[in-house]
N, C-alpha and C positions, 0 to 999 in steps of 0.2 A: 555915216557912210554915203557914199555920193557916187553914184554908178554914169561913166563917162561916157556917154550914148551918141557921142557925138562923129565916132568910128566905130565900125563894122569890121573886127580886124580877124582875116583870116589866116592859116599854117602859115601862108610866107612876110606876112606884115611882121612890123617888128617894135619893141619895146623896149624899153631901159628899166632896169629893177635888179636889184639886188638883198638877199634876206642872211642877217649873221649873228654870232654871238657877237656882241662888243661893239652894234648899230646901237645908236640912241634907246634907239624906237621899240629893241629885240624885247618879244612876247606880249606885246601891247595890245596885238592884233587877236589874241588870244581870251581878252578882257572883253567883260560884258557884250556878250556876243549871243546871236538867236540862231543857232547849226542846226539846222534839221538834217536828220540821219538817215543814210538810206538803208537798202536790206545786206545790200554789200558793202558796207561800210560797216555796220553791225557784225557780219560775219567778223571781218578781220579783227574787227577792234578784240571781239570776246574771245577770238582765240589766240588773241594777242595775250590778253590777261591770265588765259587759262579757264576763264568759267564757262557757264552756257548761258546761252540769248536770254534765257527767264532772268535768270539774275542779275547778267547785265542788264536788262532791262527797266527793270525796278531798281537798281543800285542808281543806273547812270543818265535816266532817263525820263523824260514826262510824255506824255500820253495827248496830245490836241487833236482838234476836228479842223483840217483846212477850210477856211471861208471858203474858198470857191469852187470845189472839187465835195465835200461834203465827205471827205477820207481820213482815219488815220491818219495820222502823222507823228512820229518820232522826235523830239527835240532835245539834245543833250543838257543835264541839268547841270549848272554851274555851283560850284563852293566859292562862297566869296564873293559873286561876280567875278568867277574866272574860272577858266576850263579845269575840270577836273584831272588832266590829264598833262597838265604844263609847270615845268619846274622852272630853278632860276638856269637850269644850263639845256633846258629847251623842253622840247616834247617827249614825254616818257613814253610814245607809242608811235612816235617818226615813221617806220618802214609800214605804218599798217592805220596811219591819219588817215581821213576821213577823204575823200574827192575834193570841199568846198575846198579844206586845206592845202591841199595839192595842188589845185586850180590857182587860189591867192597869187599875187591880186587881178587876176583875170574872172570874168565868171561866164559860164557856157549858155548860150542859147542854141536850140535848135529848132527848124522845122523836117516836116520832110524830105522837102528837096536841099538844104542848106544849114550848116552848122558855123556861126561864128561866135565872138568873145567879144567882150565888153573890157574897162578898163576899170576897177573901183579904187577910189582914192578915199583914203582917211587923212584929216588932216596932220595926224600924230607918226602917218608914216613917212621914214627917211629914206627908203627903198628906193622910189625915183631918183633920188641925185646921186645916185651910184653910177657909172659908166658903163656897167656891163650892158649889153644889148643883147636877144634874146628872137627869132621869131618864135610867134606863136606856138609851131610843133619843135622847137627845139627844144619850149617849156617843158611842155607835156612832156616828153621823152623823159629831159633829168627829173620831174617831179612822179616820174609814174603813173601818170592821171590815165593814161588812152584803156586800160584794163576797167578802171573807174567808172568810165566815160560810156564805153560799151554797155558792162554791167548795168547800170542807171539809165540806161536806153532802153533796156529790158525792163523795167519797173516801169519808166516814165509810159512806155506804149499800153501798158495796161491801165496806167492809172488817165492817160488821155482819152482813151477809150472808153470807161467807163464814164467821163465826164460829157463829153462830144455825145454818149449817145443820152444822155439826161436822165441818166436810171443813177434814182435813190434807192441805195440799199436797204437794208430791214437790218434791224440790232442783231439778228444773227450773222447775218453778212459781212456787216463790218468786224467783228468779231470773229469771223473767218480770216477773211482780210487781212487783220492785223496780225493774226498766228502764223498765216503763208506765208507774209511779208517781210513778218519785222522778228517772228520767234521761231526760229528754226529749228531749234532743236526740240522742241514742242510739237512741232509740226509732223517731225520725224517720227516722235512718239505717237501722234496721231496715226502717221501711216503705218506705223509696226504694231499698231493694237488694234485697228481697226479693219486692217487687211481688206481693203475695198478696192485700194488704186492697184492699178498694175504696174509697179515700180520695181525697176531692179534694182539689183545689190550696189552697183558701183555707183547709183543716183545717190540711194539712201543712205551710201555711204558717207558720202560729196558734200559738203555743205553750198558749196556755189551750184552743183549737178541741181541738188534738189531746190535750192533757190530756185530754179530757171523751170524745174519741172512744175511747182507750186504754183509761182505765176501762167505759165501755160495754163495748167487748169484750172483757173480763176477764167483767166479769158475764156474759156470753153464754159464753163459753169454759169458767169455773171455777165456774160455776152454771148455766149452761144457761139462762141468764133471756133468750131471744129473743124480740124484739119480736113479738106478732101481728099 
């Protein structure tokens, strides 16, 4: 994979690509691939399938430590070298793929003053010699990414912040970490048996609510970041 860094291409830049059943190339992009998962992508996917986070987790999942952030990390496990979740007539989980997928073949950088996209090229893809042309937010729109994009804003600000401030966790911590983040429903049962947070009914009910309340209070907890 070969990330095209050679533009900065923002909402109104534009691109040519095209993705179908009956391309040369269809589900290639799928094959031997490293997708790390974020906490809202996990949501949908498992309630896509119908089970909860534990079990998708260990069914569909491995467990790493980022090099450079020292965090959890999520990476989906492949059968075969290839996605567990890709047939010969595409993706068995389409409306409820992952962000990186939806992005393909764009991939998102931000800071905080500026968010733009990269171009990644495989050489097995035939998606460039298509004619359709695309700007960048008219991607996003039909691939549904900008819900994604938000979501993963909310993870990425905590997981930057823990790193920017140079604080290593303790095995408890990360273990924390990972249950706020990545096992929600676990989480859940944390908060309903433990009875310590002040969570209401519609949070706990919410799988995204309570996502976003967990990470809050990780930043409050492992940064001290409380609201004034």
């Amino acid at each position: 994979m070969i990330i095209d860094n050679s533009r900065e291409l923002t909402h109104d830049d534009t691109f040519k690509f095209s993705c179908y059943k009956g391309i040369e190339c269809f589900n290639k992009c799928c094959n031997d691939l490293n997708l790390l998962l974020t906490p809202y992508d996990i949501i949908r996917i498992k309630n896509n399938l119908g089970i909860s986070s534990s079990e998708f987790l260990e069914r569909f999942t491995m467990q790493q430590i980022g090099p450079s952030t020292g965090l959890p990390v999520v990476v989906l496990k492949l059968h075969d070298k290839k996605c567990p979740f890709v047939s010969d007539e595409g993706c068995t989980i389409y409306k409820d793929r992952p962000g990186a997928c939806r992005l393909y073949p764009l991939v998102r950088m931000r800071s905080k003053s500026m968010e733009y996209y990269y171009i990644v090229r495989e050489e097995f893809c035939e998606g460039f010699k298509e004619e359709k042309e695309w700007t960048i937010g008219e991607w996003l729109e039909d691939q549904g990414a900008k819900k994604y994009n938000e979501m993963n804003d909310v993870f990425m600000e905590l997981v930057l912040g823990i790193y920017t401030a140079g604080k290593k966790l303790s095995d408890d911590e990360l273990k924390t970490f990972y249950t706020v983040c990545y096992d929600i429903d676990r989480f859940r049962e944390f908060v309903l048996e433990k009875n310590i947070l002040d969570v209401s009914d519609d949070i706990v009910r919410d799988d995204v609510k309570l996502m976003e309340f967990g990470i809050k209070w990780l930043k409050e907890t492992l940064l001290e970041e409380k609201e004034r």
